[in-house]
C-alpha positions in Angstrom: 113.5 -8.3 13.7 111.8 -11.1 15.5 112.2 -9.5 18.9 110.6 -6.6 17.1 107.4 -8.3 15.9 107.0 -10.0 19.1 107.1 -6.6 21.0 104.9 -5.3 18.7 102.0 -8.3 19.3 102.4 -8.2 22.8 101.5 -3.8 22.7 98.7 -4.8 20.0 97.0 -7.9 22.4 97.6 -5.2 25.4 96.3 -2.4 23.4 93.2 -4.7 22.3 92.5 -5.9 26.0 92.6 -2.2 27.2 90.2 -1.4 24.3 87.8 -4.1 25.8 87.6 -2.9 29.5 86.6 0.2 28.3 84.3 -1.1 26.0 82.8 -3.1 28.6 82.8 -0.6 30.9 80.4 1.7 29.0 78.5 -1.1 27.7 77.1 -1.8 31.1 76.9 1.9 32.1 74.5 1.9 29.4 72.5 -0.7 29.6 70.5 -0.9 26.4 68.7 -4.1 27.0 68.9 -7.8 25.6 69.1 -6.3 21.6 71.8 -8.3 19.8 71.1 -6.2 16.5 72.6 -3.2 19.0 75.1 -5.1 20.5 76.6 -6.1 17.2 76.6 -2.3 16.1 78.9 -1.1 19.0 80.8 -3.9 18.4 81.5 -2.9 14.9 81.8 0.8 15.7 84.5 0.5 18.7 86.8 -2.0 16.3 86.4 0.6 14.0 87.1 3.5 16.2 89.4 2.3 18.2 91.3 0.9 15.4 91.1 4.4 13.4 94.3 5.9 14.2 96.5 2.6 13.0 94.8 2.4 9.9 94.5 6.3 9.0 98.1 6.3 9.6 99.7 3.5 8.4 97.4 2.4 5.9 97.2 5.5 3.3 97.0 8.2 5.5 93.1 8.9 5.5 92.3 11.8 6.8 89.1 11.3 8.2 90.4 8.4 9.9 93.2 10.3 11.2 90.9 12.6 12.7 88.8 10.0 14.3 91.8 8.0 15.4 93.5 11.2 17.2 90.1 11.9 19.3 90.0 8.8 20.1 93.7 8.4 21.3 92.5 11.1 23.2 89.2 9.5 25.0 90.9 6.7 25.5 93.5 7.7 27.7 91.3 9.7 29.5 89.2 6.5 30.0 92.2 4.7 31.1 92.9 6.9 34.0 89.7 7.3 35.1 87.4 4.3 34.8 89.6 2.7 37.2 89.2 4.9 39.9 85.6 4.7 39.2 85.5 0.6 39.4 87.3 1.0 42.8 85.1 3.7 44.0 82.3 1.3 43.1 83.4 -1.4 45.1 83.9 0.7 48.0 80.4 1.6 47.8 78.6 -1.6 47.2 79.7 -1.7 50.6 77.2 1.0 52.1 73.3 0.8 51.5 73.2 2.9 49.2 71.2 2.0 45.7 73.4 0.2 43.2 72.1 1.2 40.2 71.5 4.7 41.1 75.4 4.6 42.4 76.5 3.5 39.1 74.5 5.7 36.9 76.0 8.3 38.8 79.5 7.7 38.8 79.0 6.9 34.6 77.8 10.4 34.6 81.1 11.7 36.6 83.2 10.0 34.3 81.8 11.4 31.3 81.7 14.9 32.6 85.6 14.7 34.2 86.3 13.0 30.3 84.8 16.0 28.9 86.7 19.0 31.0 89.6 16.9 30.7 89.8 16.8 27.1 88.5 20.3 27.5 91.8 21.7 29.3 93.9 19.6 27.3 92.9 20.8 23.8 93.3 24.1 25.1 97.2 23.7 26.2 97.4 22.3 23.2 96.6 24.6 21.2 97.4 27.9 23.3 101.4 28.0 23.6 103.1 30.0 25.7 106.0 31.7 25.1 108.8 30.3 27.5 112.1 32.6 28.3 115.8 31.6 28.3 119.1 33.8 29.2 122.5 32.2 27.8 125.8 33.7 28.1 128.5 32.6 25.4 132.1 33.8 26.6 133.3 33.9 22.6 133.6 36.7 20.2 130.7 36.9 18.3 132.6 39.7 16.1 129.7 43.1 16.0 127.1 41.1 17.7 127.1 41.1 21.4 123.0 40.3 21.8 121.1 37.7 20.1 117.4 37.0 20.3 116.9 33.8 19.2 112.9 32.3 18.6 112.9 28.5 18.9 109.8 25.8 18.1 110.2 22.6 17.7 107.4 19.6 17.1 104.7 21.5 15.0 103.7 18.5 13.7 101.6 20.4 10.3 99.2 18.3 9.1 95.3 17.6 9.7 94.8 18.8 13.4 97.8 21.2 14.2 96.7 23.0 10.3 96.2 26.3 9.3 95.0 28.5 12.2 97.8 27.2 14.3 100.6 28.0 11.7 99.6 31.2 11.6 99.2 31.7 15.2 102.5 30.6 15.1 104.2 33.0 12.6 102.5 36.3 14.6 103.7 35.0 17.8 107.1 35.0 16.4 107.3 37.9 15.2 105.6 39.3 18.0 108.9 38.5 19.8 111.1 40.4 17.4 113.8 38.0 17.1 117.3 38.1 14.6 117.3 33.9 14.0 114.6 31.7 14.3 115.7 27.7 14.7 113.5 25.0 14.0 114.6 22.0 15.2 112.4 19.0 13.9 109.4 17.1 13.4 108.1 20.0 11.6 105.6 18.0 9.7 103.8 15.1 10.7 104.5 12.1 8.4 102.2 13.8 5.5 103.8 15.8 3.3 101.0 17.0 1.1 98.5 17.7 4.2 101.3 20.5 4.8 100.9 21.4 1.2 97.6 21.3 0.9 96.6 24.0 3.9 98.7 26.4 2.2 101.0 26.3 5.6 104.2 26.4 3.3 103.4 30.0 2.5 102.1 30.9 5.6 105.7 30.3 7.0 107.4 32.7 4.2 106.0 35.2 6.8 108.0 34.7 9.4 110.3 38.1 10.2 114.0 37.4 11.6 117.2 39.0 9.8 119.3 36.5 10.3 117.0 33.6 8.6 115.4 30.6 9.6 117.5 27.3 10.3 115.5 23.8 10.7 117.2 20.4 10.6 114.4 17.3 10.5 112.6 14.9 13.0 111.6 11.5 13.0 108.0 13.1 11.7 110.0 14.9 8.9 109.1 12.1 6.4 106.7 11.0 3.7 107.1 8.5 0.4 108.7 10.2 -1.4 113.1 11.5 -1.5 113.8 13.5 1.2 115.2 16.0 -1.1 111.5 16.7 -2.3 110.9 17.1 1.6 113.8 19.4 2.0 113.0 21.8 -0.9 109.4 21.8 0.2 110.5 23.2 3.3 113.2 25.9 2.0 110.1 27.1 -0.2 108.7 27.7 3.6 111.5 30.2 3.6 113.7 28.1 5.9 117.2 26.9 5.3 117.3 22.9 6.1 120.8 21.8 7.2 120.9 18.1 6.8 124.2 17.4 8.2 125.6 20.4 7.1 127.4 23.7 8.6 126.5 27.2 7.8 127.8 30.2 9.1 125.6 33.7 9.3 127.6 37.0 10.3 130.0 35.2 13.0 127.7 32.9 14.2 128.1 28.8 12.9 124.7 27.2 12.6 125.4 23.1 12.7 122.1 20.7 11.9 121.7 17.1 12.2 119.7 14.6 10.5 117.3 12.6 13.2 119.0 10.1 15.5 116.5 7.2 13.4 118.5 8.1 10.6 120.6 5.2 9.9 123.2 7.9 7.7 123.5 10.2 10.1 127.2 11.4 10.6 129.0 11.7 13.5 129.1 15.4 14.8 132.9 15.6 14.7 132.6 14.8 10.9 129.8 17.4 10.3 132.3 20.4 11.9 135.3 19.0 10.9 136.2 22.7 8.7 134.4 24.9 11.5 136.2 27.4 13.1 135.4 26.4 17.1 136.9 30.3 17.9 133.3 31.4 16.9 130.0 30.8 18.7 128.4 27.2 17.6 125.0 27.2 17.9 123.4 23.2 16.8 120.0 21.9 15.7 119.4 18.1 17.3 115.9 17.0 17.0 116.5 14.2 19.5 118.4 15.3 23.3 120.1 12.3 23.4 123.8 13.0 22.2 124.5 16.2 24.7 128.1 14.7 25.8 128.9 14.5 21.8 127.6 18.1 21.5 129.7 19.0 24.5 133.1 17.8 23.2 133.0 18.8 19.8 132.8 22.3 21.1 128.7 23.6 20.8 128.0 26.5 22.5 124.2 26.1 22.2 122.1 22.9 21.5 118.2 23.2 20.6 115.9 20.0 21.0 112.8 19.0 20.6 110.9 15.4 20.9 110.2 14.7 24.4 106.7 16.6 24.1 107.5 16.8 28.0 105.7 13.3 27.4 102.8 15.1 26.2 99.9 14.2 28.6 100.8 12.7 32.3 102.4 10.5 33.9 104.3 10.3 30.5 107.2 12.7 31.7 108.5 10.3 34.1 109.4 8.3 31.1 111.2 10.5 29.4 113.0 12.4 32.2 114.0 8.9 32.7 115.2 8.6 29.0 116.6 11.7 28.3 119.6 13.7 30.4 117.7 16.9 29.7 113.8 16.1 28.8 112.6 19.5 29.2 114.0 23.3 29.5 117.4 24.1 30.5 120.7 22.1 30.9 124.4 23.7 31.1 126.9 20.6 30.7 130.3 22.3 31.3 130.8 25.4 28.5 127.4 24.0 26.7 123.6 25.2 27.1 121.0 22.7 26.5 117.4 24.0 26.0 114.8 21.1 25.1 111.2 22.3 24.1 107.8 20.6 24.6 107.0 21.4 21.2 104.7 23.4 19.4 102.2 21.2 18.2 101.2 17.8 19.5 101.4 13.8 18.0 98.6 12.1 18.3 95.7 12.8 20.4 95.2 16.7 20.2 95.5 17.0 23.4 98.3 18.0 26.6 97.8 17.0 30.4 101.2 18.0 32.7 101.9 19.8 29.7 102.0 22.8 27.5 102.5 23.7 23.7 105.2 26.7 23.7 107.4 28.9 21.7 110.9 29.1 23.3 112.8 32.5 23.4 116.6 32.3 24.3 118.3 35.6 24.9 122.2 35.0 23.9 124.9 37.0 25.2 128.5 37.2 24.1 131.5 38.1 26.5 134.5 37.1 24.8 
């Protein structure tokens, strides 16, 4: 617990020194003059701003600070990557004879405009998923089925920002693809359970087409204050089926779903199939890719993932290709496939750089 706090004040004082550069930094792009009235203003307004998403989030979930907190995240690692470039472009040309002031006017004005197309691109992969394609042979009997086209999505993240108009973009896509079993594996809400509510998005799900059903298990993001059990039957009013450490089988097919790897009750996955016939084609829901060699030897045929985000916005991926076997797309490990998605939705700022929002299709065969 200790090393915990102290982790967390050395992020905060980083956070807070980061905050100040680029608080600086526009400061004397902008030049207002002497006025300490002013000066005290921004000073008031950036603590606020850039202090937004912590208390929006962890302090009662307001939403308008929510909203201000996640366009900030977003401006604020823009600034990060470029105002540094800029300050080293500056130096190189205080250097020639050219004006100073005129110089730095100049390159404020390129920083705002490359923050602006930036965040530009970035909302729009963000919220214009493609639909990414997947071909997986399983050598078991899968008894009258031989083809199954599974629709995967993983990391909605429902709430404020990823509301309404991108659910249902998300249902017609879906069922644009015609599929017989759509998974959702996790973090299908984003820490707010009545801002899922509240948009109607609940009902908005019922309208998603696949014969078979629609199997979720739960993120990290699938949480709110009150039981889980409340979350749960919120979610099977979606018209999904929530396994929660649980088994289900649908024609010959065994559907397995885990609880979130932060779940401190989570059961071991040789416990969860202990009664399942391993004859028959196991597909599993595991929100987090981190327990692929457990999959492999309990005998899954298929394991769907989500969380990585693909890191979200770059140079993030390096991270968690570094974490994760499989951070992103496809993984065979012996008999088992792993697919990983980048998510649906987005955490945080509503943004993606060196990566895109998707749907994931997975076309199944079965050659016994």
């Amino acid at each position: 617990m200790a090393m915990f706090i102290f982790v967390g004040i050395i992020v905060l004082l980083v956070y807070g020194l980061l905050v100040y550069y680029i608080g600086r930094s526009v400061w004397s792009w902008m030049r207002p003059g002497p006025s300490i009235a002013l000066k005290i203003v921004y000073i008031v307004v950036l603590t606020v701003v850039s202090t937004s998403f912590i208390t929006g989030r962890f302090l009662g979930n307001w939403t308008v600070m929510n909203v201000i907190g996640s366009y900030w995240m977003a401006i604020f690692y823009v600034l990060i990557v470029l105002l540094p470039f800029m300050h080293v472009m500056l130096w190189l040309l205080r250097l020639t004879t050219l004006n100073r002031d005129r110089t730095e006017k100049t390159a404020g004005a390129a920083v705002l405009i490359l923050m602006v197309v930036l965040i530009g691109v970035g909302s729009f992969n963000a919220y214009s998923p493609t639909v990414r394609a997947y071909d997986v042979n399983i050598p078991k009997n899968a008894g009258a089925l031989e083809h199954l086209n599974i629709v995967m999505a993983s990391d909605m993240h429902f709430g404020v920002l990823s509301g309404k108009a991108h659910a249902e973009r998300m249902v017609q896509e879906i069922n644009a693809l015609e599929p017989d079993l759509v998974l959702f594996p996790g973090d299908i809400i984003d820490d707010d359970l009545d801002a899922y509510l509240n948009q109607g998005i609940d009902q908005i799900l019922t309208g998603i087409q696949a014969p078979y059903g629609v199997i979720a298990s739960l993120g990290n993001h699938d949480r709110f204050k009150g039981e889980i059990s409340e979350l749960i039957e919120a979610l099977e009013h979606s018209g999904m089926t929530v396994l929660y450490d649980e088994t289900l089988e649908v024609e010959d097919l065994v559907l397995v779903g885990r609880r979130d790897k932060q779940d401190r009750e989570r059961a071991d996955l040789s416990e969860i199939m202990q009664e399942v016939d391993r004859n028959k084609p196991i597909l599993a829901l595991d929100h987090q890719p981190n327990a692929l060699d457990e999959a492999q030897q309990a005998g899954v045929d298929l394991i769907v993932s989500g969380h990585t985000h693909r890191g979200q916005v770059f140079p993030a991926h390096l991270i968690t290709s570094a974490i994760f076997e499989n951070d992103w797309g496809y993984l065979q490990k012996g008999q088992m496939h792993s697919i990983v998605s980048s998510g649906y939705g987005f955490w945080g700022p509503p943004i993606r750089l060196g990566s895109r929002s998707e749907i994931v299709q997975i076309q199944v065969t079965f050659q016994p």
